[in-house]
C-alpha positions in Angstrom: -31.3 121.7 118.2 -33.7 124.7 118.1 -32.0 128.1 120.1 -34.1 130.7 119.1 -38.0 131.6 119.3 -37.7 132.4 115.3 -36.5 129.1 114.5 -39.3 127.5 116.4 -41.9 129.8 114.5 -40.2 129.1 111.0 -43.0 126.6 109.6 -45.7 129.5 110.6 -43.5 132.1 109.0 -43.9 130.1 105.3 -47.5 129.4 106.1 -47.9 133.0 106.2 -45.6 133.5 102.9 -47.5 130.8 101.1 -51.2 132.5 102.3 -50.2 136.0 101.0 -48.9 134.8 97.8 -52.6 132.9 97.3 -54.1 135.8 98.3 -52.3 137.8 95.7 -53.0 135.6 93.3 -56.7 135.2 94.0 -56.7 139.0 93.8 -54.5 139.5 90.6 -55.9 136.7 88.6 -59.7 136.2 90.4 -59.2 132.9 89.1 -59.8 133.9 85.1 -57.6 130.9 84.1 -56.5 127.1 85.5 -53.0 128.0 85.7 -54.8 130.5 88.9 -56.5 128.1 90.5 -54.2 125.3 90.8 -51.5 127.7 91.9 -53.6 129.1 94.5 -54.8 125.4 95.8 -50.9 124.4 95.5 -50.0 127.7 97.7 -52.9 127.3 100.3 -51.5 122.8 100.5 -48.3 124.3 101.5 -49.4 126.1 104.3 -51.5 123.2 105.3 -48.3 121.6 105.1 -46.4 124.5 107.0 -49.2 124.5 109.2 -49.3 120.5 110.4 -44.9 121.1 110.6 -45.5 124.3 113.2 -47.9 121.8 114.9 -45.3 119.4 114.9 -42.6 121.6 116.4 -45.3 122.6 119.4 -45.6 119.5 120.7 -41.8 118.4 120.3 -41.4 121.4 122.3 -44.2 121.0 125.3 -42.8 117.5 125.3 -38.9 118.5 126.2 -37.3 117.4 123.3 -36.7 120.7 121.6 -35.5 123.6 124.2 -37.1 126.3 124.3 -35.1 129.5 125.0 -35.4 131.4 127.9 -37.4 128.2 129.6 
């Protein structure tokens, strides 16, 4: 399934993509307009989402069923 240490860590690796992109956007727009605000609050779901998938993949992999390299 998983070989690599970057393809466990994907989910964490768009959680960080979606935060910056909120972050930009709270910074660009300072929420002036709706459009901001629900496109920051879409951004920071999806890396709750990312967040509860990375979670996911950690304990698949304590448990054994996804191998872990060099372990």
């Amino acid at each position: 399934m998983t070989e690599t240490w970057r393809e466990l860590l994907y989910p964490a690796e768009w959680g960080f993509r979606f935060i910056i992109a909120a972050l930009l956007i709270a910074l660009v727009f300072r929420f002036s307009s709706v459009e901001a605000v629900v496109g920051f609050w879409i951004l920071i779901a999806g890396c709750a989402v990312c967040l509860l998938l990375q979670v996911r993949v950690t304990i698949l992999a304590m448990w054994g069923k996804i191998r872990i390299p060099g372990a």
